[in-house]
KOLNU-177052 format. One line per 10 residues: number of its first residue (from 1); their letters; for each residue x, y, z of N, C-alpha, C. Coordinates in steps of 0.2 Angstrom, whole numbers, plus 5000, padded with zeros to 4 digits. Example, Ala and Ser with C-alpha at 12.3 -4.5 7.8 and 13.67 -1.06 7.14 Angstrom:
BEGIN
1 = AS = 5066:4972:5039:5062:4978:5039:5066:4984:5039 ~ 5064:4989:5035:5068:4995:5036:5064:5000:5039
end
This chain:
BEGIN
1 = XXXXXXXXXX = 5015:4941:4928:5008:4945:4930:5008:4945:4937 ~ 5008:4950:4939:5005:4952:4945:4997:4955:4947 ~ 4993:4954:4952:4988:4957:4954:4988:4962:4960 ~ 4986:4968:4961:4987:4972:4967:4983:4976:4969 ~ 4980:4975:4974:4976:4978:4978:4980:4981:4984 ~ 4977:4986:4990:4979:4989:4994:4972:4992:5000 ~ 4976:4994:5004:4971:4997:5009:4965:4994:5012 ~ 4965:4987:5013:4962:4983:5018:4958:4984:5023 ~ 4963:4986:5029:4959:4989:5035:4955:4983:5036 ~ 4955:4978:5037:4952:4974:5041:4944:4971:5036
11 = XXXXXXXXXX = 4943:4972:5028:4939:4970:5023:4940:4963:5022 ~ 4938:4958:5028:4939:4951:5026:4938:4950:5020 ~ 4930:4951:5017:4928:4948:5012:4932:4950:5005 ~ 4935:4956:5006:4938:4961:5000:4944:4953:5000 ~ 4947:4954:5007:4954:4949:5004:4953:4944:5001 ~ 4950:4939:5003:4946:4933:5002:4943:4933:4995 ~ 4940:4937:4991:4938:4938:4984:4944:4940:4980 ~ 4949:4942:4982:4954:4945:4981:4960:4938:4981 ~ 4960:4934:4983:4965:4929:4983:4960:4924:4979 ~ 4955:4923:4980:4951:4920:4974:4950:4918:4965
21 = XXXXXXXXXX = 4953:4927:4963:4952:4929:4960:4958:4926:4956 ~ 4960:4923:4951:4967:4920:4947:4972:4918:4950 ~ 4970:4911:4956:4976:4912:4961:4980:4909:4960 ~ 4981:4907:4952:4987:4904:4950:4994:4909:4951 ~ 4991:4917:4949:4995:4923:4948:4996:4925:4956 ~ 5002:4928:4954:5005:4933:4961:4999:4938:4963 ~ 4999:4939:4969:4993:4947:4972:4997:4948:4976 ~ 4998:4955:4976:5001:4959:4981:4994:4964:4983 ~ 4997:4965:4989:4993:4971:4994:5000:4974:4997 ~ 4997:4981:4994:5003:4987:4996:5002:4991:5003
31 = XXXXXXXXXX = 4998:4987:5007:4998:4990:5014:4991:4992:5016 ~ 4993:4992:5025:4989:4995:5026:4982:4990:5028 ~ 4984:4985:5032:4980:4981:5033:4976:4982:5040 ~ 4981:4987:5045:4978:4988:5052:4975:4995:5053 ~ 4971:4995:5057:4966:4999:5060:4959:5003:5054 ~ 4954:5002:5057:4950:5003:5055:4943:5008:5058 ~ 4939:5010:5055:4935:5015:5061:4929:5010:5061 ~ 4928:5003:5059:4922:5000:5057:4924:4994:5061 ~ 4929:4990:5057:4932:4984:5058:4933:4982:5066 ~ 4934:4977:5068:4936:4976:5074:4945:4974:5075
41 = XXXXXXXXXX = 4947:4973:5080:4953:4969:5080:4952:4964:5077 ~ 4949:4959:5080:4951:4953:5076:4948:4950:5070 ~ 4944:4955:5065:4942:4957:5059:4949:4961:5055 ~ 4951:4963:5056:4959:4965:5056:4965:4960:5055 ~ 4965:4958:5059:4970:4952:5062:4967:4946:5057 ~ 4961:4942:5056:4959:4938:5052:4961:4940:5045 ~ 4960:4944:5042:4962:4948:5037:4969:4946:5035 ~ 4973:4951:5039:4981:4949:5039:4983:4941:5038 ~ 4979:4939:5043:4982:4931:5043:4981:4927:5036 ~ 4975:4930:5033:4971:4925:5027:4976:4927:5021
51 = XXXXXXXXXX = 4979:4936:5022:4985:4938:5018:4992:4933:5019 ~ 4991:4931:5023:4998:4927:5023:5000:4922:5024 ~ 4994:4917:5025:4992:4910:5025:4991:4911:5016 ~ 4991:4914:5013:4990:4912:5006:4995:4916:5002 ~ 5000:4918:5006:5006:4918:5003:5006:4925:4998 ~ 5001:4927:5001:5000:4934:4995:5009:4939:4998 ~ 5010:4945:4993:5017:4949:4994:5014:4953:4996 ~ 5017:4955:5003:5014:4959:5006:5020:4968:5007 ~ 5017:4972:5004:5020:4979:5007:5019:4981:5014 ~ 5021:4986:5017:5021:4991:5022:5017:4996:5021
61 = XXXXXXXXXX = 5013:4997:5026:5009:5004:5025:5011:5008:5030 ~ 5008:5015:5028:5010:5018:5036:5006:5017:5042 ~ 5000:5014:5040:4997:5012:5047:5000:5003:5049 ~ 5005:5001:5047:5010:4997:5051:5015:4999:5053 ~ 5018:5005:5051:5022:5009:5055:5021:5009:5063 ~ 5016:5015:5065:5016:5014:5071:5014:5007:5077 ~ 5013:5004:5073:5015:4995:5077:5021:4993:5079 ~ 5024:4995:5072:5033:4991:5075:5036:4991:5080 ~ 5040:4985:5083:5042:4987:5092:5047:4996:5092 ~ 5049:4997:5086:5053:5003:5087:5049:5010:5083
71 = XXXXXXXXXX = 5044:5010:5083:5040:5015:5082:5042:5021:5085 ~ 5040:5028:5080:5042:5035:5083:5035:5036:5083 ~ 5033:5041:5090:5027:5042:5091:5025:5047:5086 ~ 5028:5050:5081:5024:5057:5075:5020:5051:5068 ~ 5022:5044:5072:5020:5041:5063:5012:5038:5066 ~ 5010:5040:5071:5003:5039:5072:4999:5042:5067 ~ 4993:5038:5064:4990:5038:5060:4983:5040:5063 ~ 4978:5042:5057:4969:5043:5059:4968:5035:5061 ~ 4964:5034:5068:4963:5026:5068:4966:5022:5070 ~ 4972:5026:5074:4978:5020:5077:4974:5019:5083
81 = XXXXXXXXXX = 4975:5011:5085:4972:5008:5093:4977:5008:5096 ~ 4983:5007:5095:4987:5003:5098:4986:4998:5102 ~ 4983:4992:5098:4981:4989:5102:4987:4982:5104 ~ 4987:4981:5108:4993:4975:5111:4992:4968:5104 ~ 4986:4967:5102:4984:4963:5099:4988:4964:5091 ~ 4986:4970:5090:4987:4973:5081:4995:4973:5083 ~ 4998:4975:5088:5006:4976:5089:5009:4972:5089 ~ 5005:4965:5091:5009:4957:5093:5008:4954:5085 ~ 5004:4954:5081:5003:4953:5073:5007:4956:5069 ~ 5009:4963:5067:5014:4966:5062:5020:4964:5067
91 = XXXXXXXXXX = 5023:4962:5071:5029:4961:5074:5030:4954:5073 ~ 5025:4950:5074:5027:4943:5072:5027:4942:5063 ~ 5025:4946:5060:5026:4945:5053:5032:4949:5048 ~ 5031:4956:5052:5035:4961:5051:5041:4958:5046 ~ 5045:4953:5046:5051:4951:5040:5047:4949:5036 ~ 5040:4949:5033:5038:4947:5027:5036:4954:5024 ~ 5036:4959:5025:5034:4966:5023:5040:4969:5019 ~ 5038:4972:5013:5044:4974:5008:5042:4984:5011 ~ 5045:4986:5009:5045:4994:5007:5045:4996:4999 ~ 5045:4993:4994:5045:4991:4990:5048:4985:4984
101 = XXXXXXXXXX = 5042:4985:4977:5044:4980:4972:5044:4981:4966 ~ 5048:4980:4962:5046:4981:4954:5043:4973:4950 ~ 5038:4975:4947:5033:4972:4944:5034:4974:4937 ~ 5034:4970:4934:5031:4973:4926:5033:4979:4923 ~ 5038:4982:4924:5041:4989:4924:5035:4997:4928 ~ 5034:4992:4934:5029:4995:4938:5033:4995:4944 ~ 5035:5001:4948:5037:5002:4954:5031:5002:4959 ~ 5029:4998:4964:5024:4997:4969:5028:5001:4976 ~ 5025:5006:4978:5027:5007:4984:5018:5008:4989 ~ 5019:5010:4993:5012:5010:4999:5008:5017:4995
111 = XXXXXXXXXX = 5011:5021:4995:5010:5030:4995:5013:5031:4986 ~ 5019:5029:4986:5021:5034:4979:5028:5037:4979 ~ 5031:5035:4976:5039:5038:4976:5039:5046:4970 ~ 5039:5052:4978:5040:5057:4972:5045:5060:4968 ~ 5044:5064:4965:5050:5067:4961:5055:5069:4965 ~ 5055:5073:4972:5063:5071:4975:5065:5068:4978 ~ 5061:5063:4979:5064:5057:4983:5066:5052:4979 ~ 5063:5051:4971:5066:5047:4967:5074:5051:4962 ~ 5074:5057:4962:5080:5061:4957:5086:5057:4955 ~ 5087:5054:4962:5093:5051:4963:5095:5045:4959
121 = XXXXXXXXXX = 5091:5042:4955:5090:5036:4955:5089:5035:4949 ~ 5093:5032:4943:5091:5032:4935:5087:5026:4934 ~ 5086:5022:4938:5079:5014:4937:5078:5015:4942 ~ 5069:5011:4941:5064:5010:4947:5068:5005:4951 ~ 5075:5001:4948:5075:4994:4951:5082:4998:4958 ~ 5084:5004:4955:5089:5008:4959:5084:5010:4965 ~ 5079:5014:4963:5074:5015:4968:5072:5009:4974 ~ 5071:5005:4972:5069:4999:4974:5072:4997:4978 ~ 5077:4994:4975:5084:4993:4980:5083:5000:4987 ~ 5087:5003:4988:5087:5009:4992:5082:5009:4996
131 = XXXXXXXXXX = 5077:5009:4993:5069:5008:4999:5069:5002:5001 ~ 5071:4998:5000:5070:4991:5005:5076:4989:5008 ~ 5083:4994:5005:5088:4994:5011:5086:4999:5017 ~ 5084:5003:5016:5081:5009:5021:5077:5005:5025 ~ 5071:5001:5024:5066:4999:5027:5069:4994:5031 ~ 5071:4991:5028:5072:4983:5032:5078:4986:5037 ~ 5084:4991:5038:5090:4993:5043:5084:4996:5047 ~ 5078:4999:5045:5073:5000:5050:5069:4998:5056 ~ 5069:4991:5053:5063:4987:5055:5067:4982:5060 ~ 5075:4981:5060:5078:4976:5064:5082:4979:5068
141 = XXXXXXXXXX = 5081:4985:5068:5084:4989:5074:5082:4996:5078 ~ 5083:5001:5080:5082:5006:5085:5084:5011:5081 ~ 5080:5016:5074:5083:5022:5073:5083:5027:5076 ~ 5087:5032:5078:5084:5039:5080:5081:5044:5075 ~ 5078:5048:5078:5070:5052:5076:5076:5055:5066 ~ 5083:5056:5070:5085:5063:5067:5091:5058:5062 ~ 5089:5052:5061:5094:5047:5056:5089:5043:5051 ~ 5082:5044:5051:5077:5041:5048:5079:5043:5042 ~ 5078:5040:5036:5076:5040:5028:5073:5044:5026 ~ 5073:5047:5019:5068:5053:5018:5063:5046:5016
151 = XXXXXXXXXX = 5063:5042:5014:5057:5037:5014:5052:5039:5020 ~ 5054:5039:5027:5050:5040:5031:5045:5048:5032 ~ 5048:5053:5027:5047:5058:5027:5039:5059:5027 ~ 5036:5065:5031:5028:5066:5031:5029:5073:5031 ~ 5024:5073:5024:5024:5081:5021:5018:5085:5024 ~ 5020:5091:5022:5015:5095:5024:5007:5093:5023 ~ 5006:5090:5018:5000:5090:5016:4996:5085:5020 ~ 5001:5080:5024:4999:5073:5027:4999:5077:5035 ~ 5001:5083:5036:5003:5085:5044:5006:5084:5046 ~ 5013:5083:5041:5021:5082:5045:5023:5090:5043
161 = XXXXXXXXXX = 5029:5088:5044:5036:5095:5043:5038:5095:5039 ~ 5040:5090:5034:5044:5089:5027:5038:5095:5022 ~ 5042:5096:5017:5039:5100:5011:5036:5093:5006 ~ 5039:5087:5008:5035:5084:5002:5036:5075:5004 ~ 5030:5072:5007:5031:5064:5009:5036:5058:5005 ~ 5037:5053:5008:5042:5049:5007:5036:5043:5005 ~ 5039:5038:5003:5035:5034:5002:5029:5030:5006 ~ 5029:5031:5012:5022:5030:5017:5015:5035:5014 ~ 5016:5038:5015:5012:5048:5014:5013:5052:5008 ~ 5016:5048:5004:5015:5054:4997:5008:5052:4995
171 = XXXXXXXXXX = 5005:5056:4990:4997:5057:4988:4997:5056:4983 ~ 4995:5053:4979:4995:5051:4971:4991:5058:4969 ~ 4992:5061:4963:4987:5065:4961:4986:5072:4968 ~ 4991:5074:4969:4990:5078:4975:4999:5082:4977 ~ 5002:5076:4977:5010:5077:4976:5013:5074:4969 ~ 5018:5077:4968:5024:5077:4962:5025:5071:4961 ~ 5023:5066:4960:5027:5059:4959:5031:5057:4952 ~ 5037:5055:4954:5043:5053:4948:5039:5052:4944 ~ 5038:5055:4938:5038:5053:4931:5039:5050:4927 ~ 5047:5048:4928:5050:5045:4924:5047:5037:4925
181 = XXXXXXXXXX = 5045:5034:4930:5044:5028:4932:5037:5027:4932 ~ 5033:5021:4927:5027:5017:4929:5026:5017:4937 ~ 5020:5020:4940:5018:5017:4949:5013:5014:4949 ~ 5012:5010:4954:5004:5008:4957:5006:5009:4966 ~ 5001:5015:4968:5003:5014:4974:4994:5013:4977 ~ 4995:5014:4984:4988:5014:4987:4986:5019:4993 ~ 4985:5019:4998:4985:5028:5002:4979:5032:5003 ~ 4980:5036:4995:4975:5040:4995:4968:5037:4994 ~ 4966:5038:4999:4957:5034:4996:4955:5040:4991 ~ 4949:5036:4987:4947:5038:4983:4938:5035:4983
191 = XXXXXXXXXX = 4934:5036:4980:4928:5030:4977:4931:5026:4971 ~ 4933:5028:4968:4935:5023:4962:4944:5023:4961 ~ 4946:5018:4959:4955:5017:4957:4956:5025:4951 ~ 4960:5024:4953:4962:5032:4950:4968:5032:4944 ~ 4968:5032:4936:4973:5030:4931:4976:5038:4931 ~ 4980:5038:4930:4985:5046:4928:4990:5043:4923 ~ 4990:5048:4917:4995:5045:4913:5001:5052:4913 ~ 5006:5053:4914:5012:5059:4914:5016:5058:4911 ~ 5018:5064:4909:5025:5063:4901:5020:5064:4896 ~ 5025:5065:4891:5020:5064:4883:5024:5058:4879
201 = XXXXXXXXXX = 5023:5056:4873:5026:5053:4869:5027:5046:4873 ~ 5033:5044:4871:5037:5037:4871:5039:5039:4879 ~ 5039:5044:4882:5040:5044:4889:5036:5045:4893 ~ 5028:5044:4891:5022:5044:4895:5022:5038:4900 ~ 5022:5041:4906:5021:5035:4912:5015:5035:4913 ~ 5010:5028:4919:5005:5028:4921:5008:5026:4927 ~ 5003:5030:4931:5004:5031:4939:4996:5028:4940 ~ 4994:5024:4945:4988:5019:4946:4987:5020:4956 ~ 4982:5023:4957:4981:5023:4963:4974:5019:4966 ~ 4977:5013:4967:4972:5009:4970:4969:5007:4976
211 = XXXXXXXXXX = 4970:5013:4980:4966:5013:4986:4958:5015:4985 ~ 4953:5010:4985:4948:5010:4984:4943:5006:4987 ~ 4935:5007:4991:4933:5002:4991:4931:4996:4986 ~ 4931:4997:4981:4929:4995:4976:4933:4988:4976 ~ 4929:4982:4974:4934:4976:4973:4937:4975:4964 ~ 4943:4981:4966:4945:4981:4959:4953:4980:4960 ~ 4957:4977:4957:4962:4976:4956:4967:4978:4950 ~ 4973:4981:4951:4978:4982:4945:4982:4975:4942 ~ 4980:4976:4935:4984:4969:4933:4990:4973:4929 ~ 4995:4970:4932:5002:4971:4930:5005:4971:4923
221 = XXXXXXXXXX = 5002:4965:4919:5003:4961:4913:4997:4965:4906 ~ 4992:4965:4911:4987:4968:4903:4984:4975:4905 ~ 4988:4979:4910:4989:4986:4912:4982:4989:4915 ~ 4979:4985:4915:4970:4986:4915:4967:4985:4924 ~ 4963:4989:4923:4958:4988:4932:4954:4980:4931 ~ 4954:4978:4935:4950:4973:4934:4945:4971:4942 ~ 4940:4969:4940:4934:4968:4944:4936:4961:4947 ~ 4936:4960:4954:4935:4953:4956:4931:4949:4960 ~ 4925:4956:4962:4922:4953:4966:4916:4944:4963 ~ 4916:4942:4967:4915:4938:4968:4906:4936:4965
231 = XXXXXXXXXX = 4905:4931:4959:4900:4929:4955:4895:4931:4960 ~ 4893:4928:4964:4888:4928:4969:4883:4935:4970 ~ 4891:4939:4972:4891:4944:4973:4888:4951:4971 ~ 4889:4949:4963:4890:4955:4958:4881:4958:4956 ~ 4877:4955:4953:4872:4955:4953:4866:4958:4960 ~ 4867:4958:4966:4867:4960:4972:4868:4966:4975 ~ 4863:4971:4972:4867:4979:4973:4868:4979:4981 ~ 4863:4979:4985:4863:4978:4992:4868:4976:4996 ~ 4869:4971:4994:4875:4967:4996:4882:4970:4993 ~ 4881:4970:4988:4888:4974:4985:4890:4979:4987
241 = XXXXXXX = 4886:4984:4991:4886:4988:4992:4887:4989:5000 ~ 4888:4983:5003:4889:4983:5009:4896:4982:5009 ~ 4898:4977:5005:4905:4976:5003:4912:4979:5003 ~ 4907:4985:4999:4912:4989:4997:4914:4995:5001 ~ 4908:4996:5006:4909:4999:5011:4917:5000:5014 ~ 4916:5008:5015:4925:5010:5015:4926:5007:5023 ~ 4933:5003:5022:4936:5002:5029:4937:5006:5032
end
């Protein structure tokens, strides 16, 4: 069983209700824990740390991208600071970051593996492999602009040049995503977690986009959204509602 959340942005309490929540069980967070238009750096940074002081399984977003020491300047995001601060944290953790996992016959990536970037691949565990060889030959050394991964790709729709994103920038519900394979990504905000099921019959996949402010999480094992905010919490629309407020 896995639990997985995404898109952070510096929502102490989201983490913290969020690691609270069954912690005997695995939680992933699929990225996307830096920069916010509200949060501050060290509301950010606090955040990060509570994700991995607790041993949560951390993905890559594309707003950890542009921190890397070897970042390309096109992978600047809405909300980048660059700040020295946020750039000294994803660098000091950066080996604990996957580009992707498979969970529960569920492919986890940040954004979503589309249809031509997964073709190639007859298992999510094929796909899987290749994006975390891709990422990681990224992360430990110097690529050039014109040697990167369609993984890195930014589509048109994201304001790149590609015709269709890579796993950072594809858009659940927006771009083609492999069919063939169960996903849960995170990226595209929404107000509520978003279910999509694709295919018909015995070949129906569910694609799960869980970028929300909502304190709701994907459970891996019983396929279902699940509520974690916190007892206290719940009955407090005022406060709940502060909460939830988008990072």
């Amino acid at each position: 069983m896995s639990l997985i959340i995404s898109d952070l942005h510096g929502n102490y309490a989201k983490c913290k209700a969020f690691i609270e929540y069954l912690p005997e069980e695995e939680h992933i967070i699929l990225g996307d824990f830096m920069d916010s238009f509200s949060a501050s750096d060290a509301d950010i940074i606090a955040t990060f740390k509570l994700a991995v002081a607790n041993e949560c399984v951390l993905l890559c977003g594309n707003h950890e991208l542009p921190y890397l020491s070897n970042a390309h300047g096109y992978f600047r995001c809405s909300g980048n600071r660059y700040s020295p601060e946020l750039f000294h944290v994803v660098n000091m953790y950066k080996g604990l970051l996957h580009g992707s996992l498979v969970r529960d016959d569920y492919l986890l990536t940040h954004g979503g593996l589309s249809k031509k970037h997964g073709k190639a691949f007859k298992t999510m565990e094929d796909a899987s492999d290749w994006i975390n060889s891709e990422f990681d030959w990224y992360i430990n050394q110097p690529v050039a602009p014109e040697s990167l991964a369609s993984i890195f790709d930014i589509g048109s729709l994201r304001g790149g040049y590609q015709d269709v994103s890579g796993i950072f920038w594809c858009s659940i519900g927006h771009e083609k995503m492999d069919i063939r394979f169960n996903q849960v990504v995170g990226h595209t905000a929404r107000p509520d977690p978003l279910e999509l099921f694709e295919g018909k019959g015995k070949n129906k996949m569910k694609h799960v986009g869980i970028d929300s402010p909502k304190f709701i999480c994907y459970n891996t094992a019983t396929h279902e959204l699940e509520d974690f905010m916190l007892e206290e919490y719940r009955h407090d629309e005022q406060l709940r509602s502060k909460l939830e407020r988008q990072f």
